[in-house]
N, C-alpha and C positions, 0 to 999 in steps of 0.2 A: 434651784436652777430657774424656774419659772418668773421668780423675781429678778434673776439676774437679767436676762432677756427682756423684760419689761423695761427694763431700766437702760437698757443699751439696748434700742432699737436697731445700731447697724451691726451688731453682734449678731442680731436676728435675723437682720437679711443676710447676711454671707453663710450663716447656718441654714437658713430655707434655701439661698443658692445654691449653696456644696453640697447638699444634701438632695436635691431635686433634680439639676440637673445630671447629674452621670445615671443615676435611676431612667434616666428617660432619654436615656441608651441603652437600654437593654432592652432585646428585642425577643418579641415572642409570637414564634409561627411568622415571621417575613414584617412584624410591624411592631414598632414601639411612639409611646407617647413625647417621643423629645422633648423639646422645653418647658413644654406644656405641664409636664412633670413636676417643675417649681410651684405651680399653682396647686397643684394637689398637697405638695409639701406644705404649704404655706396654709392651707386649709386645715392640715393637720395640727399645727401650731398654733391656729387662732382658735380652735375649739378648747384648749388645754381652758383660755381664759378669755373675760370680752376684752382685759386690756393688753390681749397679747395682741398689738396690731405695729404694722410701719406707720410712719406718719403719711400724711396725706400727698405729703410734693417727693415723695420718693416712689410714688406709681405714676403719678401725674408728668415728672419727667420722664419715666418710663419709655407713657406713651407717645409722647413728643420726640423722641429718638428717631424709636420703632415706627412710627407710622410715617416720618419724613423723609428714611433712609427707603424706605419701600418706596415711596412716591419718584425719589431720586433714581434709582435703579429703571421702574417699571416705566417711568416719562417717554422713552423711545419705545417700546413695544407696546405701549399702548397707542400711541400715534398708527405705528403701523400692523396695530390687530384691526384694523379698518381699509386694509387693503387686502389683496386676493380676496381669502374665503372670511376675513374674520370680523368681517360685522355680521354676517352668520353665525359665526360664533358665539359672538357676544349676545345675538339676539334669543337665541337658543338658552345659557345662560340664563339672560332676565327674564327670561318667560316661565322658566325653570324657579328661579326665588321669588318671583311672584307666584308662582302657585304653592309654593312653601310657604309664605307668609299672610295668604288668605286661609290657607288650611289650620295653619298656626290665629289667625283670629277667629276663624268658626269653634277650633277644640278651645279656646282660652275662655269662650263667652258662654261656651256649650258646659264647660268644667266649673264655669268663675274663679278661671285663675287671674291674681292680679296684672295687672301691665305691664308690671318689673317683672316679674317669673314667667309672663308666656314672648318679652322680646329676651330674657335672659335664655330661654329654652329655643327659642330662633339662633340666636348665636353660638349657641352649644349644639344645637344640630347640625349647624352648619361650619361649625371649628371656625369661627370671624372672631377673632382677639380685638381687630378693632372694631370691629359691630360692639361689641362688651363696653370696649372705650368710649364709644357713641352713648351708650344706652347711662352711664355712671355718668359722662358729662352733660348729658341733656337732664337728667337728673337734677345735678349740682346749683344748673344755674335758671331753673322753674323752681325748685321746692328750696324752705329754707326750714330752720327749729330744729327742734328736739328731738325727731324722731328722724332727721336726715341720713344720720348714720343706719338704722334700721333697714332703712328705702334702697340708701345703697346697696346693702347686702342682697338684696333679694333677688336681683338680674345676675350676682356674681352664681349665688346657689343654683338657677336655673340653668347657668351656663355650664356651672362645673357637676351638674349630673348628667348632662345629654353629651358632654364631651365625649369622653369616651367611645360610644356607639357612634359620634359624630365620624372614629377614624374607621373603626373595625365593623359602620356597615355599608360605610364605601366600597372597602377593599371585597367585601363580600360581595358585595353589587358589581363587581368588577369581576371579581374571579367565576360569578353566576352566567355573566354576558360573554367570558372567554370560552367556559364548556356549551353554553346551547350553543352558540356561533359558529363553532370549530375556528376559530382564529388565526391565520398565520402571519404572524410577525413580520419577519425576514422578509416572506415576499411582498410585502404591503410597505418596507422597509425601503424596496428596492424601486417600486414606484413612485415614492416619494423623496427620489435622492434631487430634485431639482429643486425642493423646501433649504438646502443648504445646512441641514444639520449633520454636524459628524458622526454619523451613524458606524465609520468605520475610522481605525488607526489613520493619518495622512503616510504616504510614503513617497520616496523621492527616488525614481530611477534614472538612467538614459536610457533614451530609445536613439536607433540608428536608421537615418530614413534611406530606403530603399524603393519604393513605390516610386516609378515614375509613370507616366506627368500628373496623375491624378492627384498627388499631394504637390506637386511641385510648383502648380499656377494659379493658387488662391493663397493669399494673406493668409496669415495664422488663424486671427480674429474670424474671418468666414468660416474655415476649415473649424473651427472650435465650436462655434454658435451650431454651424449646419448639422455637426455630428451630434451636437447636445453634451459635448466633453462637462467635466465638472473637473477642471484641472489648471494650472497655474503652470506656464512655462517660464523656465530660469534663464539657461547659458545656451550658445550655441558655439562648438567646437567646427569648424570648417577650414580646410587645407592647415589643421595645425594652427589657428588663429581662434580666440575665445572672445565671443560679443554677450551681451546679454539681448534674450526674446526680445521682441518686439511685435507687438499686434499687424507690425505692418510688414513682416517679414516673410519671403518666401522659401522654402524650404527648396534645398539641391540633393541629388544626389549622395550620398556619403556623408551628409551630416549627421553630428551627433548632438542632440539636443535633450535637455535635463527637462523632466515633466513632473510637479507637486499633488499627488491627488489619493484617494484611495486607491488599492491595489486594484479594483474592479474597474475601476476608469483609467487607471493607465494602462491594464492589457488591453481595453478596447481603444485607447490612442494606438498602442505598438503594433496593432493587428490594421491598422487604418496605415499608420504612416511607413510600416517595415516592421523593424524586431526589436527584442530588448536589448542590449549590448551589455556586454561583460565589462566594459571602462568604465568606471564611474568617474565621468568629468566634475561631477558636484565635489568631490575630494578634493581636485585644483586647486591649488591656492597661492600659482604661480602670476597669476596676473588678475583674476576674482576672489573675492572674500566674501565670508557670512557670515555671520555673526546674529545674536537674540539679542535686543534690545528694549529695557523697560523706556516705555510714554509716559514721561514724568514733566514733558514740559508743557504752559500752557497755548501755546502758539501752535501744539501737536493736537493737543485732546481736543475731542469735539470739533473736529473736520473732518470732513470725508476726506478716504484716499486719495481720487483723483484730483482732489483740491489742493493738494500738499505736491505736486506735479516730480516727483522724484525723479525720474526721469530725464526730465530735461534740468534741474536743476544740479542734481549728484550724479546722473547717468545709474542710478540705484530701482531696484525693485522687491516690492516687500512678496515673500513667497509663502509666510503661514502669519497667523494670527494668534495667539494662547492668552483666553481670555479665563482667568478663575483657572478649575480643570479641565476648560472644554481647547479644543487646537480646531481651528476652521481655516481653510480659504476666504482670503480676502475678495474682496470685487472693490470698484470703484465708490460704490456709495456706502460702501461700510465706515460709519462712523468710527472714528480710535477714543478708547477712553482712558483718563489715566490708571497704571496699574498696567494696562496691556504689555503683553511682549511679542514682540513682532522681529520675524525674523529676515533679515535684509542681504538679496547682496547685489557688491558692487564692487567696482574698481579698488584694490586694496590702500591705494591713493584719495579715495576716496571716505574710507570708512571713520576717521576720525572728524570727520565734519558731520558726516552723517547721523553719528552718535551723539555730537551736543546738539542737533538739530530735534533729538528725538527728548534728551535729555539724558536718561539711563542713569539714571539717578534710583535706586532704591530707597532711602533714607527719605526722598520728597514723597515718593507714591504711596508711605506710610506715614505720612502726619497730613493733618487736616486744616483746611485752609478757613483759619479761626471766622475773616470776618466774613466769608461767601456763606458758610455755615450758619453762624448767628444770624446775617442778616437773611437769608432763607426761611430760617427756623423763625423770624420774629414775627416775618409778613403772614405767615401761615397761621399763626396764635392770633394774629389781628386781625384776618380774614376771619377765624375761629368765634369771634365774641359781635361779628357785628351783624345785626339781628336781618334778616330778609323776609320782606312782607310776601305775604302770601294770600291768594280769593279767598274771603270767609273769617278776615281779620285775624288770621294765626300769621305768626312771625317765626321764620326758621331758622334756625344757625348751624353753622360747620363743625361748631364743636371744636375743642382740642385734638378731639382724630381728624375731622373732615376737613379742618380748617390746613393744615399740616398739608396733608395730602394733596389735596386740589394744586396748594404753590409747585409740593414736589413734581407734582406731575408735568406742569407747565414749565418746569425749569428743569427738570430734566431731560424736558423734549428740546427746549429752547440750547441748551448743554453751557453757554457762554455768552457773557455782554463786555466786546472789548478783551482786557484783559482779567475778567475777573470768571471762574472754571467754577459751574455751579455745582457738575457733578463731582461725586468724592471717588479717589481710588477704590479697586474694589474692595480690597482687602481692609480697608477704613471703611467704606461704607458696611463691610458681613458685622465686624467687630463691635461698631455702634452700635446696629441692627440687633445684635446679640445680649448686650447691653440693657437696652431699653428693654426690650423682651423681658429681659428676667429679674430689671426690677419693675417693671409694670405688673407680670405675674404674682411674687412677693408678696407685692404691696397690696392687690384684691382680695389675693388669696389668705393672707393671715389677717383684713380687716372684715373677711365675709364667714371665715371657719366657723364662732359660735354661731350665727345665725344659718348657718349649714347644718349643722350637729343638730339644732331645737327641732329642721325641717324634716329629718330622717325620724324623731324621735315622733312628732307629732303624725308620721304615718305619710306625707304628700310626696316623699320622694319619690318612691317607687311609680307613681302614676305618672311621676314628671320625666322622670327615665323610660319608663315603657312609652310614653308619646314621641320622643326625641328618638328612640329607635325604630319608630313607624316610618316618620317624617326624613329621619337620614334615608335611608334605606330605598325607601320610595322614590325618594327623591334620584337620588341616584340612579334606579331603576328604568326611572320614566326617561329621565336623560340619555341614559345609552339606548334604549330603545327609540327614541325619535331622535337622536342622533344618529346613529347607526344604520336604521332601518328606515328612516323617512327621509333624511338628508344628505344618505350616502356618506357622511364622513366617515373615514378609515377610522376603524379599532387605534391603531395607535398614534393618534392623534386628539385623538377624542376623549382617549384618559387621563390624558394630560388636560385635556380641557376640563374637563372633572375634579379635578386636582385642584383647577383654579376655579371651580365653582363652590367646592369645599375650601380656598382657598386653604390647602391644605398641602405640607410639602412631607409629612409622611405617608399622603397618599400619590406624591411624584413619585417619591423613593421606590412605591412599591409597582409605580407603572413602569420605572425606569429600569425595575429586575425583571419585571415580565416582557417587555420587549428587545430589552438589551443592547439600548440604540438609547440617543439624547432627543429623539422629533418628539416623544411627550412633553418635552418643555418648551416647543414650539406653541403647541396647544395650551399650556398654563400659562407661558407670560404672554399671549395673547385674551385671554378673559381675567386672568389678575384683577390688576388696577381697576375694570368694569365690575367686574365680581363684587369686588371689596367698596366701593363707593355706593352701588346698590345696595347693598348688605346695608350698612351706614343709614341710607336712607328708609328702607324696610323697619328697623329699629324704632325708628323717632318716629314712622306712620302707627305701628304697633303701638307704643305707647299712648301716641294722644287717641289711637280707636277705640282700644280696652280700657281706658280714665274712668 
């Protein structure tokens, strides 16, 4: 068997794939190692033999997927992790992995552990897959000979013994700052409903206004802003006649008016404007319509709402958002991306204009648009290799992770040139994302396995695993605590920023069961992309200090 797998190397990978990943779904005590799991598998399989490995350009594309579909995604929330509170965040963050990767070069120089094992033990502390990818590509293209292969393995071992502790001493560090604290969710939940995360179900009632004059002599838009509403008005029903809201609308007497929001902000609308009515005019469909519709087209993606002027052009208004599995209120400057489905109404006269206008195409929001891709993916490889001087005559480069990244970022802030749509649907971009993942892990994981095995036999693992759960740990530690305690950010916000300093989404998962609400992922995809490009650069500083 061992020959056979040697000899068909893609035989190998789709057995370290099927094999690796459903393992890492299974969860034990609220956490499991998800994908990550293929790495371990894959470690398992290269210690059998040295020549049990993938070849080279089947991790290499891996990491070229993975790290461009991130970049593409996180482009818009990293632009705006620099507004409100989050270049606080972020600053918090980097001040946080820089003392984890000074700490990591006193223990490396204090121990004499090599350069490759104490940045491969930074990336495994820190769960950065593409820190790893950094560390193997800066590697590749400074060192060359005989003993290359060797070299490489040595950052993969480092990373794949501190992994582990890298998830479960997060969580720990997490579940330690919920008991001293006494924590409460919900209400920190309820403070932070002007963050715009769906913290609760959306629901669609009528309300029936009864309140006079107090609701009946200001605009909607004032009445909404003044009161701090978080809600989307639909239709209005008056003498038996049906309009759609309008910001600039005044409310009468006897109207019945349709309101999009959570159940907690529409009783404080009904309790402001009158009462809940028993008609549900949103059922109508005698002279309005609704309908969900996929943004499949490129003339939709990548504009804001208010820029797409529905309104005045279809007499039309989009009243939810369902983006992935989250469903949000729209606003004005919420970009649309393809994949979205948005749900619209208007004139029933109206709705098949509106539909090729959006596209509603399925079939498009699931294939990928070969040459925006490619040519993305190439500028990124070629930013990757071109050398940047630096004081002191050292020369830096992006690397095959950093290079990727940097383009994604900038183009997926940028979203579109013309007609060409740089971001991918979502559901093409999870799958790519998914992809590269697992064969980037494969491919480390079964070309580092022997050189893993020799490390555990020779005695050094154990000290490299007991460092890596100091430094997680700590590290975490220290973060909740000057976050929490010196900076005032809310508990549930702030483990989601944790999340993205571990850049770690088994440790979203597990922030997102303990508060029971989506604002932790306000706080991760706000330090993400910052996270991960420090990480990146922490690496390549490790390296040339411990040489």
């Amino acid at each position: 068997m061992t020959k056979i797998l040697m000899e068909n190397p893609l035989l190998l990978l789709f057995l370290v794939a099927g094999i690796g990943y459903p393992l890492g779904r299974i969860r034990i005590r609220g956490s499991s190692f998800g994908v990550a799991a293929v790495l371990f598998v894959g470690l398992a399989f290269g210690a059998l033999d040295p020549a049990m490995k993938l070849p080279e350009v089947i991790y290499m594309l891996g990491l070229s997927l993975f790290i461009y579909t991130i970049g593409l995604s996180g482009g818009p929330a990293f632009l705006a992790s620099f507004k409100r509170q989050g270049l606080r965040y972020n600053l918090l963050v980097v001040g946080i992995l820089t003392v984890c990767a000074a700490v990591v070069a006193g223990v490396g120089k204090f121990l004499h552990l090599k350069s490759t094992i104490a940045a491969g033990l930074f990336a495994g502390s820190l769960t950065s897959t593409p820190a790893l990818a950094a560390i193997l590509d800066t590697l590749k293209h400074n060192y060359s000979g005989s003993g290359l292969e060797d070299l490489l393995a040595e950052p993969v071992v480092g990373y794949s013994l501190c992994y582990p502790m890298g998830v479960i001493g997060t969580v720990l560090a997490i579940s330690l700052a919920q008991r001293l604290w006494r924590i409460n969710f919900s209400s920190e939940a309820k403070q932070l409903r002007d963050l715009g995360a769906p913290t609760e179900p959306l629901k669609n009632f009528t309300i029936q206004v009864t309140r006079a004059p107090i609701c009946c002599t200001k605009p909607l838009e004032d009445i909404r802003r003044e009161q701090g509403w978080d809600v989307i008005f639909g239709r209005i029903k008056r003498a038996g006649q049906f309009q759609l809201a309008t910001m600039e609308d005044k409310l009468l007497v006897g109207d019945l008016i349709t309101v999009v929001g959570s159940a907690g902000e529409i009783e404080r609308a009904a309790a402001y404007l009158g009462e809940r009515s028993k008609e549900e005019i949103d059922l109508d469909r005698s002279e309005f319509d609704f309908r969900r519709i996929f943004v499949s087209s490129p003339q939709v993606a990548g504009r804001r709402i208010r820029d797409l002027n529905l309104r005045k052009r279809f007499g039309a208004v989009i009243t939810r958002v369902r983006r992935g599995d989250d469903e949000f209120l729209p606003n004005g400057d919420l970009v649309l991306e393809l994949g979205d489905r948005v749900r619209v109404v208007t004139h029933h006269d109206n709705m098949k204009a509106v539909t090729r206008y959006f596209g509603d195409s399925y079939r498009a929001v699931s294939e990928v648009d070969i040459l925006t891709f490619s040519s993305g993916l190439a500028l990124g490889l070629l930013l990757g290799i071109v050398p940047i001087p630096l004081p002191g005559g050292i020369t830096f480069k992006f690397g095959f992770a950093g290079g990727p990244l940097v383009v994604a970022l900038i183009l997926g802030t940028i979203g579109y040139s013309g007609k060409m749509v740089w971001n991918l649907p979502y559901s093409a971009n999870m799958t790519l994302r998914q992809i590269g993942m697992v064969l980037f892990l494969a491919g480390v994981g079964t070309r580092a396995g022997y050189s893993f095995l020799s490390t555990f036999i020779k005695g050094g693992g154990l000290l490299i695993f007991g460092t890596g759960i100091v430094i997680t740990f700590t590290a975490s530690l220290l973060a909740l605590w000057i976050g929490y305690r010196l900076l005032k950010i809310p508990m549930t916000l702030l483990i989601g920023i944790i999340a993205g300093l571990q850049t770690q989404t088994a440790v979203l998962g597990y922030a997102l069961d303990q508060t029971r609400n989506d604002l932790p992922n306000i706080g991760f995809a706000s330090v993400y992309p910052a996270a991960t490009i420090y990480k990146i650069i922490c690496v390549q500083v490790l390296l040339a200090v411990l040489a």
